[in-house]
C-alpha positions, -999 to 999 in steps of 0.1 A, spaced: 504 526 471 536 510 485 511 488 504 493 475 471 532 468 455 537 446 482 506 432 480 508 422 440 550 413 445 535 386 472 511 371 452 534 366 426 564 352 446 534 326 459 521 324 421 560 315 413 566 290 442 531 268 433 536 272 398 574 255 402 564 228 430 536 220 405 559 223 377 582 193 390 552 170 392 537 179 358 549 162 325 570 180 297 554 185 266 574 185 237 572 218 213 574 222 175 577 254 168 574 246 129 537 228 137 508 241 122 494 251 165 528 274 168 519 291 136 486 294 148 501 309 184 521 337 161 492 345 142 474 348 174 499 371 188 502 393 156 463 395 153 460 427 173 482 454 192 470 436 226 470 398 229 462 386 260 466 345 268 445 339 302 423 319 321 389 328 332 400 318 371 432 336 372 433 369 392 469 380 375 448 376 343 420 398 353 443 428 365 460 424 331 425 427 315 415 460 339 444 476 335 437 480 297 403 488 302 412 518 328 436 530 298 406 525 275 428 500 251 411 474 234 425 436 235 425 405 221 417 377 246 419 339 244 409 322 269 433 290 272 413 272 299 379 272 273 397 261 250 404 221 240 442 229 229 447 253 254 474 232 275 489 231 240 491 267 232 503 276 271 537 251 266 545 274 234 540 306 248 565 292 274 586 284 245 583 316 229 583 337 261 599 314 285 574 309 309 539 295 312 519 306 335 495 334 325 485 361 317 510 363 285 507 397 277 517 411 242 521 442 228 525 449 193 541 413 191 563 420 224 556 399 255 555 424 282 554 397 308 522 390 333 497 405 351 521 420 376 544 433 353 518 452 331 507 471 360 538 480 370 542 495 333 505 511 340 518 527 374 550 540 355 533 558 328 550 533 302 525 512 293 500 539 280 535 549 256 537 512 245 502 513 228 502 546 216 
């Protein structure tokens, strides 16, 4: 168990370093969080008790994902890399949650964070209280 802790914290002080050396060569994208997209994002996030932004290639994602599916919880998934606006949508979840990368997990409109951090809430017993 401690083994597989260390073993996710890794990954995701490696997923934190390449997303901020990438980060510093990628441009800024201005957000409006009055546009018709950020609307959009909201009504994305209050579609469903469990809103999941991912991409299809991200391995944080799918733990996110398998975690709710060992709990037996249905989700909402969009999948930003198969979608056109997608870049779009990612810079206002990192204005609404500050950060980018992915998963964005919500619950009942709350961002619980990544893949990481929801199964940390799995392995806690507090997630399964969140979607009750």
């Amino acid at each position: 168990m401690m083994l597989n802790y260390l073993y996710w914290k890794c990954l995701d002080a490696l997923s934190f370093l390449l997303n901020n050396v990438i980060g510093l060569f990628s441009t800024k994208m201005a957000v409006d969080m009055s546009s018709p997209k950020a609307k959009q994002v909201q009504d994305l996030i209050k579609s469903d008790k469990v809103v999941i932004f991912s991409k299809t290639y991200c391995p944080y994602c799918k733990l996110a994902k398998e975690v709710f599916e060992k709990i037996k919880e249905k989700y909402t998934v969009i999948e930003l890399d198969k979608r056109d606006d997608g870049e779009e949508i990612q810079h206002i979840l990192g204005e609404i949650t500050g950060a980018k990368t992915v998963p964005r997990v919500f619950v009942k409109e709350n961002c619980l964070g990544g893949g990481s951090d929801v199964k940390l809430l799995y392995e806690k017993g507090e997630l399964q209280k969140m979607v009750a």
